[in-house]
N, CA, C and O of each residue as an XYZ file, in Angstrom:
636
protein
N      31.066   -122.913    -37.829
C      31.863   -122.325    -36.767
C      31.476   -122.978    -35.442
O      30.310   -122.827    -35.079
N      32.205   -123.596    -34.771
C      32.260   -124.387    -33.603
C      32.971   -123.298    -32.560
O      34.148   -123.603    -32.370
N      32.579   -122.184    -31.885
C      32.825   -121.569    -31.135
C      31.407   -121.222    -29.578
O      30.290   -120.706    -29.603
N      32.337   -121.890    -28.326
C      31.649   -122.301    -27.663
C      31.111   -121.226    -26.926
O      31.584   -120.174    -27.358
N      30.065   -120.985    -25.695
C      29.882   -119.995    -25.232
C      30.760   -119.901    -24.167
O      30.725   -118.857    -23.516
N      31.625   -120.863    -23.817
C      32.709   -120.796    -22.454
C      34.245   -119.766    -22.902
O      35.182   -119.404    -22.190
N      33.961   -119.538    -24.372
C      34.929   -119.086    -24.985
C      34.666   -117.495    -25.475
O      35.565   -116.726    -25.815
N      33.554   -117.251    -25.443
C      33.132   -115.640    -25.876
C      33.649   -115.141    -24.415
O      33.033   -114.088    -24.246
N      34.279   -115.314    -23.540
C      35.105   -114.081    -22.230
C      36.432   -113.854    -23.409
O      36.580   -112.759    -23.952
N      37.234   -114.886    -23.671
C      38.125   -114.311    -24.087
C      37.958   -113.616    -25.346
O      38.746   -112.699    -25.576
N      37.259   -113.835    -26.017
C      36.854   -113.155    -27.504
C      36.436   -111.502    -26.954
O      36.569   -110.455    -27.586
N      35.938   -111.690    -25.667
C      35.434   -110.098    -25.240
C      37.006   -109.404    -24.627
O      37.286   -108.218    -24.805
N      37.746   -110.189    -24.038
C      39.082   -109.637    -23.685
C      39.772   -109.436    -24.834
O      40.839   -108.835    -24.710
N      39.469   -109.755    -25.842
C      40.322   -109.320    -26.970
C      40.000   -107.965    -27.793
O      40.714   -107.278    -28.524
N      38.197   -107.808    -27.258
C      37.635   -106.324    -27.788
C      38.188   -105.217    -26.650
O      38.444   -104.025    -26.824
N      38.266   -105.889    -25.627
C      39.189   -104.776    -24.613
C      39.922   -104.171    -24.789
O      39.982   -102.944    -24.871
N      41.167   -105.527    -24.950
C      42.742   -105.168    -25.641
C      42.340   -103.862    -26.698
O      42.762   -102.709    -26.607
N      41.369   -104.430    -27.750
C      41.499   -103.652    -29.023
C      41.228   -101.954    -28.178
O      42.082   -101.076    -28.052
N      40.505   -101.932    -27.943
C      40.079   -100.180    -27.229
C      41.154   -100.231    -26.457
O      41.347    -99.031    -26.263
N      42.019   -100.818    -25.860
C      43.059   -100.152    -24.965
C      44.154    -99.509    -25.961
O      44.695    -98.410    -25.833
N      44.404   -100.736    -27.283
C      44.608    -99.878    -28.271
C      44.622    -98.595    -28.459
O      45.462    -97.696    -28.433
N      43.294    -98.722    -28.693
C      42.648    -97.073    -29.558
C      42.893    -96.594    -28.612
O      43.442    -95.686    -29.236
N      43.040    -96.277    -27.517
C      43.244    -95.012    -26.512
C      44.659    -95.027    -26.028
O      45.164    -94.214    -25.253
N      45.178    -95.960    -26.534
C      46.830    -95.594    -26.553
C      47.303    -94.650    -27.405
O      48.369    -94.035    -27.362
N      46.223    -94.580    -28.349
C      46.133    -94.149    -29.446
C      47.114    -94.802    -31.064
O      47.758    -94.168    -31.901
N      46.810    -96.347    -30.932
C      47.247    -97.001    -32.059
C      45.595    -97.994    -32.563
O      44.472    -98.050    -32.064
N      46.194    -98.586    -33.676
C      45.165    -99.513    -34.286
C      44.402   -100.491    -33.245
O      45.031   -101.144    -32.412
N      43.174   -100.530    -33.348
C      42.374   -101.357    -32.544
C      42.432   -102.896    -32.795
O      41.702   -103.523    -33.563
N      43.362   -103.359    -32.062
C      43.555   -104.846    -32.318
C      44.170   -105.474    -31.335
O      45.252   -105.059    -30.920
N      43.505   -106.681    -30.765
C      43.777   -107.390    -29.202
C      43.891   -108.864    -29.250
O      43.202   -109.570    -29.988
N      44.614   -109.211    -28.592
C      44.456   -111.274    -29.032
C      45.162   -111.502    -27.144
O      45.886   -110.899    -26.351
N      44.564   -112.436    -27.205
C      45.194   -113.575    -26.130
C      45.276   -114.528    -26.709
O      44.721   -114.926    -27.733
N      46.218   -115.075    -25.852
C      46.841   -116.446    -26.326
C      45.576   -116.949    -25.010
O      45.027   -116.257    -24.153
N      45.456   -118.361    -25.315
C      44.802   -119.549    -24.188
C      45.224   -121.341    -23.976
O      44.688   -122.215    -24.657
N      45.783   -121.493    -23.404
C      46.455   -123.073    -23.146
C      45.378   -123.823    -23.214
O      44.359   -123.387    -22.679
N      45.352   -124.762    -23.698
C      44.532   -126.173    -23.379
C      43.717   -126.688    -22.171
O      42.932   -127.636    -22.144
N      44.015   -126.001    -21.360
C      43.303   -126.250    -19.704
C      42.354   -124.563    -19.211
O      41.776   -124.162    -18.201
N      42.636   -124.029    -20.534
C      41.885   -122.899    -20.260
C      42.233   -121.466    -19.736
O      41.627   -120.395    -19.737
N      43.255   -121.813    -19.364
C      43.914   -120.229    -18.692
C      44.556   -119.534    -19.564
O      45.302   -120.080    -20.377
N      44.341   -118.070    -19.522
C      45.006   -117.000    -19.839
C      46.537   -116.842    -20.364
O      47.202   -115.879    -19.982
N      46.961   -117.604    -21.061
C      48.731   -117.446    -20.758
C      49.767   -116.232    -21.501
O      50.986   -116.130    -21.365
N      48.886   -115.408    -22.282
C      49.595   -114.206    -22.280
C      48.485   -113.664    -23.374
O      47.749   -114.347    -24.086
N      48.606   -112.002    -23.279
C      47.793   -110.936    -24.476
C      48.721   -110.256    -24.339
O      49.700   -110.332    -23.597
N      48.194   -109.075    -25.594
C      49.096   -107.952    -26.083
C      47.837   -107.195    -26.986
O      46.871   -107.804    -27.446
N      48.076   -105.769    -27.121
C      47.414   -105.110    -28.421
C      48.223   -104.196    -28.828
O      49.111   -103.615    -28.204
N      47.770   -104.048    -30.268
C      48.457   -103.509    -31.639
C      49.732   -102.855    -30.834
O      49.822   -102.892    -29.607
N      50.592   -102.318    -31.604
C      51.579   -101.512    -31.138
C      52.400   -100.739    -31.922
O      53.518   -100.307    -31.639
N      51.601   -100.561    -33.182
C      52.518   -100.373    -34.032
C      52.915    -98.245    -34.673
O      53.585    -97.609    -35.486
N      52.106    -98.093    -33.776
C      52.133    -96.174    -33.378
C      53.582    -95.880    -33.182
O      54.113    -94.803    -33.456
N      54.277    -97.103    -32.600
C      55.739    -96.459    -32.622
C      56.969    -96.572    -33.370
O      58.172    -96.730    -33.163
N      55.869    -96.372    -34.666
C      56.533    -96.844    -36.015
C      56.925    -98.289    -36.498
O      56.895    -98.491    -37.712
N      57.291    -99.315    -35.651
C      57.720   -100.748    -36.099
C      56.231   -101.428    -36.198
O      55.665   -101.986    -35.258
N      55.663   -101.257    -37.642
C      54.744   -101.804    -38.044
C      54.714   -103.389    -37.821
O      53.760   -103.927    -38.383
N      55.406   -104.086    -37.247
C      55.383   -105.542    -37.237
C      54.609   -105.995    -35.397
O      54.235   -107.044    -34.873
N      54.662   -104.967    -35.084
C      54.231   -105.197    -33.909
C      52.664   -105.391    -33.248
O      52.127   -104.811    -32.304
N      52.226   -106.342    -34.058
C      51.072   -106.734    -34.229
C      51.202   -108.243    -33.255
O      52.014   -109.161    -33.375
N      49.691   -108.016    -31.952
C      49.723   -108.760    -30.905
C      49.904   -110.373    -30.945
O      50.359   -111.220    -30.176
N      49.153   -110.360    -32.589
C      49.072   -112.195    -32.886
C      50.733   -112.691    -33.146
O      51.237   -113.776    -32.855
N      51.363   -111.517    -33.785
C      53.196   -111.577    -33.725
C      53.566   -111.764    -32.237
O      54.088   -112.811    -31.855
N      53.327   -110.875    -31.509
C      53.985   -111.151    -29.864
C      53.490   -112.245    -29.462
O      54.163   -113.083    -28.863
N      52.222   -112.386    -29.744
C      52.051   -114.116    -29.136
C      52.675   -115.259    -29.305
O      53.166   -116.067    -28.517
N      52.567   -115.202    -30.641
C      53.522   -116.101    -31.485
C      55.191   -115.826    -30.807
O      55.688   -116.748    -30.161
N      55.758   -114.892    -30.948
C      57.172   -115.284    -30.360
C      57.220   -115.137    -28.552
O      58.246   -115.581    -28.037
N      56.306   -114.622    -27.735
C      56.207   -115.753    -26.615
C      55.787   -116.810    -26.649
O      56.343   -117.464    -25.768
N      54.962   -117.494    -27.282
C      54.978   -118.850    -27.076
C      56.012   -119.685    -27.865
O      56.044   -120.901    -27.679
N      56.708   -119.200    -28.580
C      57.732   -119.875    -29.085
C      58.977   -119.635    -28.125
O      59.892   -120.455    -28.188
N      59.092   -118.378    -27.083
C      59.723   -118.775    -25.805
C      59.787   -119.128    -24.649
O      60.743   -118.995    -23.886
N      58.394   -119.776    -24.370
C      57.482   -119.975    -23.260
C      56.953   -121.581    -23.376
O      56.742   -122.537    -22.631
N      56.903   -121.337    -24.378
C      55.919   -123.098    -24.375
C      56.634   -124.696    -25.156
O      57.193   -124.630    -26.250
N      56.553   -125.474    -24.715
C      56.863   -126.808    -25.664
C      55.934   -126.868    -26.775
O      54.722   -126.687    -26.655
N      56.690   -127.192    -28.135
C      55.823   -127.072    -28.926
C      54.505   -128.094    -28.664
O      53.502   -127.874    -29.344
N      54.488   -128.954    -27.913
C      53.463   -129.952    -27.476
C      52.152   -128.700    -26.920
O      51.001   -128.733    -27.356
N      52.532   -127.918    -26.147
C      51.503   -126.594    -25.620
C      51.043   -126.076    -26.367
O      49.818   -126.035    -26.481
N      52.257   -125.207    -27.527
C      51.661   -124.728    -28.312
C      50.224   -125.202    -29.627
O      49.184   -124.689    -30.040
N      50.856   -126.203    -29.810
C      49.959   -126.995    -30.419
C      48.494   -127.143    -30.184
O      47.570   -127.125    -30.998
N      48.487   -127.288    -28.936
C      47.211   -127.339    -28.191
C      46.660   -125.896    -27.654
O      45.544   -125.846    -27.138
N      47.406   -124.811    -27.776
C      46.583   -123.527    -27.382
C      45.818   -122.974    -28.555
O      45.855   -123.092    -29.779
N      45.090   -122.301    -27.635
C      44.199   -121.157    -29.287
C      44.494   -119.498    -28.694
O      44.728   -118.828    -27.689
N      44.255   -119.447    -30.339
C      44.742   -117.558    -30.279
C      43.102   -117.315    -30.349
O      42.298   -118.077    -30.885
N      42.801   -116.046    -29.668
C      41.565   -115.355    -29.758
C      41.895   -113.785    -30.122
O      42.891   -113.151    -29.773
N      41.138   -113.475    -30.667
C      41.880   -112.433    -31.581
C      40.450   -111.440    -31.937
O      39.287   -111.843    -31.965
N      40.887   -110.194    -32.162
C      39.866   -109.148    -32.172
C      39.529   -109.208    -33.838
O      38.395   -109.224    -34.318
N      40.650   -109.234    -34.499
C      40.640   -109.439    -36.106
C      41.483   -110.448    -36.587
O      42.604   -110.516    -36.083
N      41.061   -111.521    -37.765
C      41.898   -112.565    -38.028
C      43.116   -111.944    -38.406
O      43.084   -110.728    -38.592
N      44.496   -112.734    -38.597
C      45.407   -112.563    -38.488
C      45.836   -112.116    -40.238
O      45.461   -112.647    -41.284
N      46.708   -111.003    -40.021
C      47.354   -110.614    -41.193
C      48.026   -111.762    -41.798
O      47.894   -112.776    -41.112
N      48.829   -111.950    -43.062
C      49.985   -112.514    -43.684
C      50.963   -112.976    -42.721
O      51.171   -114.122    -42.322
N      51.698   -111.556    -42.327
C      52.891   -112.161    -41.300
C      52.689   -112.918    -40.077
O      53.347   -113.867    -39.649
N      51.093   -112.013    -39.308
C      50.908   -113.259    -38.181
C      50.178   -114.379    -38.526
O      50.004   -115.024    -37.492
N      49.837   -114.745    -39.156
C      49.467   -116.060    -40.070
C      50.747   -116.764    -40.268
O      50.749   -117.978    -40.062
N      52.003   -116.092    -40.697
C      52.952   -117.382    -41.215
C      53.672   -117.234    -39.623
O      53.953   -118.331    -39.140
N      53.915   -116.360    -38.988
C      54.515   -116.146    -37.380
C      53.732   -117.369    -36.241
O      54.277   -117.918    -35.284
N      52.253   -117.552    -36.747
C      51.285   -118.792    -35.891
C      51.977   -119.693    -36.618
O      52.733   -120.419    -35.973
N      51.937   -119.806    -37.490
C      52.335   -121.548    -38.420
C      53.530   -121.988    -38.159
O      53.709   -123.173    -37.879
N      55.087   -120.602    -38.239
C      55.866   -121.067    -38.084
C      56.378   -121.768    -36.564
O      57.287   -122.598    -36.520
N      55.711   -121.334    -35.470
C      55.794   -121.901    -34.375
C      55.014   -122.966    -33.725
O      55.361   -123.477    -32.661
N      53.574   -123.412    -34.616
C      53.339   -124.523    -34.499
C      52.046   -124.556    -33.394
O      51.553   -125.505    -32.782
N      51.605   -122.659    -33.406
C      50.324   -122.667    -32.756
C      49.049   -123.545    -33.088
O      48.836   -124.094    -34.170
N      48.075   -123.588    -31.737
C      46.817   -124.189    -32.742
C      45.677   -123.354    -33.270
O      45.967   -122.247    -33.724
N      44.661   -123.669    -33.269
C      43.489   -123.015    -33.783
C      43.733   -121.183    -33.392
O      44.396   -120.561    -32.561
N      42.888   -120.859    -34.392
C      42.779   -118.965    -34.204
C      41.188   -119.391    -34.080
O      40.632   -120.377    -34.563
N      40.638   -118.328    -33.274
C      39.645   -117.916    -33.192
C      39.386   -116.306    -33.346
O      39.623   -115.618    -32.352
N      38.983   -115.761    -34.360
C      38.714   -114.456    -34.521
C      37.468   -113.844    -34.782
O      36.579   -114.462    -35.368
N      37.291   -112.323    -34.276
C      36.081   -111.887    -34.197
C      35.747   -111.440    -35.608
O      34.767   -111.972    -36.128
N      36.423   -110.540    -36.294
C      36.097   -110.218    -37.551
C      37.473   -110.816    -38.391
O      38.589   -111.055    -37.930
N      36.930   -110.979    -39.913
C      37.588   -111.116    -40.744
C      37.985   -110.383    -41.729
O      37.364   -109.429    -42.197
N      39.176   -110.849    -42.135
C      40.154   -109.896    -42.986
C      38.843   -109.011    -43.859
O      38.497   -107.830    -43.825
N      38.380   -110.103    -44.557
C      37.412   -109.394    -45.521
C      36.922   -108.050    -45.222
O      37.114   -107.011    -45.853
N      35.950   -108.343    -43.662
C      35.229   -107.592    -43.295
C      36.107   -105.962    -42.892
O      35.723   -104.903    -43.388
N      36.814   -106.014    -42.320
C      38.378   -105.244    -41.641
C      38.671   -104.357    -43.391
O      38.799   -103.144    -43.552
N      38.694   -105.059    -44.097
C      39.055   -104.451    -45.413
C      37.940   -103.327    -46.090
O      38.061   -102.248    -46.670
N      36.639   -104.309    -45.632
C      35.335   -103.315    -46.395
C      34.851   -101.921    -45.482
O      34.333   -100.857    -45.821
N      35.210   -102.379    -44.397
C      35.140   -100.923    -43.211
C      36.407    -99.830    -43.215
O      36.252    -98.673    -42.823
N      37.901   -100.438    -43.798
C      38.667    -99.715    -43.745
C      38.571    -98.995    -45.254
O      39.206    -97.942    -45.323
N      37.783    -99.457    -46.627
C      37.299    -98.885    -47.154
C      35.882    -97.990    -47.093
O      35.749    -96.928    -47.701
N      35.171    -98.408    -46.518
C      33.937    -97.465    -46.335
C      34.292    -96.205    -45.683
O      33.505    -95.260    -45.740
N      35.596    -96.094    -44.966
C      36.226    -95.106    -43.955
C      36.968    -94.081    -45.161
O      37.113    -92.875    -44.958
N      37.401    -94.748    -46.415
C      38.301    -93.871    -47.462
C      39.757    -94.075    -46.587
O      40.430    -93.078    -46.329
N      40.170    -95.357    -46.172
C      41.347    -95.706    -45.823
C      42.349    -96.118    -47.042
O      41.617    -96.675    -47.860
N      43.326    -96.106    -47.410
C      44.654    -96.525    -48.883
C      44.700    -98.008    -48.508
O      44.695    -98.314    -47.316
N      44.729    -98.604    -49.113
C      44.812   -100.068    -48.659
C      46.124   -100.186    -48.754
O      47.008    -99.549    -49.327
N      46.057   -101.624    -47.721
C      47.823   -101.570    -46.610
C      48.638   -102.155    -47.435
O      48.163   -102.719    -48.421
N      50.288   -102.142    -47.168
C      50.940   -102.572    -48.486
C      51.052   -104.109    -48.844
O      51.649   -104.690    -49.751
N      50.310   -104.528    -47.868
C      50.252   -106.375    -48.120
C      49.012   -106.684    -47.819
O      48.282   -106.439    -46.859
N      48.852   -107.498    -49.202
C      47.750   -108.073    -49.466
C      47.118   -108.721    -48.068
O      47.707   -109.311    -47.162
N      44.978   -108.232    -48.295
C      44.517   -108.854    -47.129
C      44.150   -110.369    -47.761
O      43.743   -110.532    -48.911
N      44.357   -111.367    -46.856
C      44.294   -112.779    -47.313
C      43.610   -113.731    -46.135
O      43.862   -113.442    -44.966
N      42.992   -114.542    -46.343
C      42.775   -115.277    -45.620
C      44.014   -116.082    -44.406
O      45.216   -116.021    -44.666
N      43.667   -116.572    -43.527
C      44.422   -117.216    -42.936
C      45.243   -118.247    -43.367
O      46.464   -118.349    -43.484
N      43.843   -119.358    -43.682
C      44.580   -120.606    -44.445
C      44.722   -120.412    -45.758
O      44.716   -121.521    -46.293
N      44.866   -119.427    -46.667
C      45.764   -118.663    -47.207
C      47.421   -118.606    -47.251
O      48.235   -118.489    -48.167
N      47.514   -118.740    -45.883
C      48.809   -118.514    -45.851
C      49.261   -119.356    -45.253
O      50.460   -119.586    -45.412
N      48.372   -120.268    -44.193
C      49.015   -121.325    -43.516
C      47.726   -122.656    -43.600
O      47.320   -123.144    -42.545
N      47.333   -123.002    -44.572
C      46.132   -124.218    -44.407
C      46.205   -125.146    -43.036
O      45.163   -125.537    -42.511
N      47.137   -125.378    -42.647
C      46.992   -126.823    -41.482
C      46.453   -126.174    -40.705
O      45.894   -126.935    -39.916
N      46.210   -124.717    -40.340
C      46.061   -123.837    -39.101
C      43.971   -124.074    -39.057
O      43.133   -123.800    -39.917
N      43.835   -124.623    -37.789
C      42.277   -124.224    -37.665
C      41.768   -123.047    -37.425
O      41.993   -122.699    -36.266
N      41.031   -122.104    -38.189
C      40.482   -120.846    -37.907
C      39.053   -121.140    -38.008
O      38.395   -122.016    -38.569
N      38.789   -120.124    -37.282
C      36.839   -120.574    -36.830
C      36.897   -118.679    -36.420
O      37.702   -118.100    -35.691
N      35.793   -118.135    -37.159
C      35.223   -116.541    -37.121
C      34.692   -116.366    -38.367
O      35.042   -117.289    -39.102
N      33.977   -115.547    -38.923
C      34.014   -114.101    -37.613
C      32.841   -114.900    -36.248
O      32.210   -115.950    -36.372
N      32.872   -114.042    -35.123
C      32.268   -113.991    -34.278
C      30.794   -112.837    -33.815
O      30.739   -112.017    -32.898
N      29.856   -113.162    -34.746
C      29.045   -111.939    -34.886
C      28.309   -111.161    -33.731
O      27.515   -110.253    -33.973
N      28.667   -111.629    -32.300
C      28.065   -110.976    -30.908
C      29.294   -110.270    -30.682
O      29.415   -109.894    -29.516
N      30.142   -110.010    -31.370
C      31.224   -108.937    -30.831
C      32.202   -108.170    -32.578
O      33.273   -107.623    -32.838
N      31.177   -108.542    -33.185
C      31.815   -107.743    -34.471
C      31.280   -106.605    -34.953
O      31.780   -106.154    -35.984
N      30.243   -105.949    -34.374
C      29.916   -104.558    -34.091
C      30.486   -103.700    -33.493
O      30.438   -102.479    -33.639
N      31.166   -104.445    -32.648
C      31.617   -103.415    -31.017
C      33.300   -103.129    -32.558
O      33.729   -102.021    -32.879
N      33.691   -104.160    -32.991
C      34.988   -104.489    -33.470
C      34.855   -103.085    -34.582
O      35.597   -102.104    -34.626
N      34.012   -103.299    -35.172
C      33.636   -102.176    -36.371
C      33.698   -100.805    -36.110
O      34.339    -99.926    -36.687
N      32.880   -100.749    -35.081
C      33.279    -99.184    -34.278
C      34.429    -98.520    -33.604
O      34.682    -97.316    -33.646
N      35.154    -99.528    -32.922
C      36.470    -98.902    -32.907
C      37.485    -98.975    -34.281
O      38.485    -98.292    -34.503
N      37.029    -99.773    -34.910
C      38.017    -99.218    -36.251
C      37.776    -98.208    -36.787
O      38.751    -97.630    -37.266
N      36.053    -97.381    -36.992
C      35.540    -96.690    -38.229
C      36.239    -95.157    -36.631
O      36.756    -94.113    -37.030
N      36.100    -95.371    -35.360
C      36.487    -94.194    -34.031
C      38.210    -93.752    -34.804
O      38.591    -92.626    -35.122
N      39.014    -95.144    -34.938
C      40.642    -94.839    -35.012
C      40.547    -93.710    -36.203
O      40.941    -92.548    -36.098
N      39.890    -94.353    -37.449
C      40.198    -93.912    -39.002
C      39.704    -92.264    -38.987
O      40.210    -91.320    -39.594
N      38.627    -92.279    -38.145
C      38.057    -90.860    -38.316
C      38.706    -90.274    -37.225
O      37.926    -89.492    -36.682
N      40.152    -90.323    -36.481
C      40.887    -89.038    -36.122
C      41.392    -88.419    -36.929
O      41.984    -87.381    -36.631
């Protein structure tokens, strides 16, 4: 894992997102998008409390930067992300031609806490990233912020 220390701010803005989440009172999950020169160019977290389960932040990223950016940008940005990306935002990054994900925890891990909680497992399979999209660079988990990640999931499950 080649994840730099100039890059753990946004990995921590993505544990933000995730708790702004949880006190919206939906699933704890946060991503920014980041351009090639380093700046901020858009976040979002979970959203999916208002029933349209697709509304998962690594999805909104993905279709703003597919209305925001030349695919030349996209190419060159990275997603930072509180948890690696499901199935759909896995093929939603690929199909627009994002670059690297950087995520704090992984599916795996997200799966063994949402079982240790006595959670039903979700109706689509948890899978790896390049799983679903190989050309895609992913680099996580991120273990100085996958504690903080664990606790707001095990806070959501036990309302």
């Amino acid at each position: 894992m080649v994840v730099k220390e100039s890059e753990l701010p946004y990995l921590r803005r993505c544990v933000e997102l995730a708790a702004e989440a949880l006190e919206a009172g939906d699933e704890p999950f946060g991503s920014v998008l980041v351009g090639a020169g380093g700046v901020i160019l858009a976040e979002d977290h979970n959203r999916v409390a208002s029933g349209d389960r697709t509304r998962h932040p690594e999805f909104e990223l993905a279709r703003w930067s597919a209305a925001h950016l030349t695919p030349e940008e996209r190419a060159a940005a990275t997603v930072y992300t509180s948890g690696e990306h499901c199935p759909m935002c896995a093929a939603a990054h690929a199909w627009v031609g994002l670059g690297r994900i950087v995520y704090v925890a992984s599916s795996a891990q997200l799966a063994s806490w949402l079982e240790e909680s006595g959670v039903p497992a979700p109706p689509v399979r948890t899978l790896p990233v390049n799983e679903i999209a190989p050309g895609v660079v992913v680099e996580g988990p991120v273990p100085e912020f996958t504690e903080r990640v664990r606790q707001l999931h095990h806070r959501f499950h036990r309302r």
